[in-house]
N, C-alpha and C positions, 0 to 999 in steps of 0.2 A: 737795477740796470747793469748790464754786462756790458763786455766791450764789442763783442758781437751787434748788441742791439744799437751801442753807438756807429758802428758803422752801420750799419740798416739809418739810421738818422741822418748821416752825416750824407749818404746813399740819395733819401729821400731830395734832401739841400739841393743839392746836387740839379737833380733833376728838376726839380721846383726851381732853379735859375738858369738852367738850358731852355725850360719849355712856357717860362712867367707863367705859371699856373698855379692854384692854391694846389695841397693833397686832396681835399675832397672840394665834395659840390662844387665842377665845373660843369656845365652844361653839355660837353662838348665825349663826359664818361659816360659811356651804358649806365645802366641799373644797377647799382652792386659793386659798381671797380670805384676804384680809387686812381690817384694817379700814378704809382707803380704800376698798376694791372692795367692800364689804357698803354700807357709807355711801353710795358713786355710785350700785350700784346700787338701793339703798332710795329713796333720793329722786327717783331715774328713774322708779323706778313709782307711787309715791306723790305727789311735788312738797308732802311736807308734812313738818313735821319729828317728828311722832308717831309712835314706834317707834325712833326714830335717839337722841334724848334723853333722856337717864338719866331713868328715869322716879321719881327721888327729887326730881324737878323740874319734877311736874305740877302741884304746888300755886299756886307762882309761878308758872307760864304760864298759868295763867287770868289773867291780866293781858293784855291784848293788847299794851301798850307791848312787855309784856319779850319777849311769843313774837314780836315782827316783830326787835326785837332779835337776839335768838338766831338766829333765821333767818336775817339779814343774816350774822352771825358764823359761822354754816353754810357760807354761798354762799361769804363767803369763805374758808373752808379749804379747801371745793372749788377754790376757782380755785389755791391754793396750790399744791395735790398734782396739778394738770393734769399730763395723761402726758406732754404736749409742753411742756418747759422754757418754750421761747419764747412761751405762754400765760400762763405762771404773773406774778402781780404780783410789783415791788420791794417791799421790806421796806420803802421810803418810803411805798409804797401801802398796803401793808397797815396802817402805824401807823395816817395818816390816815383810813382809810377806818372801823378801829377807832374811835379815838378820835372820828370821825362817829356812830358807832351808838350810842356810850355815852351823847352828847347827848342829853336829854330836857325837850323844854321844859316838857312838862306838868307833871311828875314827878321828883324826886329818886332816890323809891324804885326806880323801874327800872332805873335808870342802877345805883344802887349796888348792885341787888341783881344783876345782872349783872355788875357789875366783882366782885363777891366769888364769884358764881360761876367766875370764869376766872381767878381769883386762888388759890382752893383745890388 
């Protein structure tokens, strides 16, 4: 295992607790994908994260704090699971770039209703 591959893992995490979906056999992937490749390509045609995000989490995204949040936390698990290692961010990047998103100056409640979303 590389540290590359760890973040493609940690990538995967990621996205398996924005969208409560296993990696494979969901019913809901084509033939063939997995849940990276349902994820890339949902948001390829869409550029929105409606459809991708467990929808037991529409309530809270009417906040717009927390859905630009969430989105940022999207993009980065996409960069995680890039096909091309030498794409993908350090695990130094990704804390900080986390722990960027979580900041809320407006707001407490966004911040923490998001860290306890990716904390479940």
């Amino acid at each position: 295992m590389s540290k590359k591959s760890d973040v493609y893992s940690y990538g995967v995490l990621l996205l398996e607790l924005i969208c409560r979906k296993k990696v494979l056999d969901d019913p809901s992937f084509m033939e063939g994908t997995d849940l990276v490749g349902w994820v890339t390509c949902t948001w390829e045609k869409t550029k929105g994260i409606d459809g991708i995000v467990d929808s037991g989490l529409e309530e809270e995204l009417l906040d717009s704090n927390l859905r630009e949040q969430v989105e940022k936390v999207l993009l980065m698990a996409l960069r995680c699971t890039d096909k091309h290692p030498g794409e993908r961010p350090t695990m130094r990047e990704v804390v900080n770039e986390l722990m960027d998103t979580c900041k809320d100056p407006d707001t407490k409640k966004s911040s923490q209703m998001l860290t306890r979303t990716f904390t479940l």
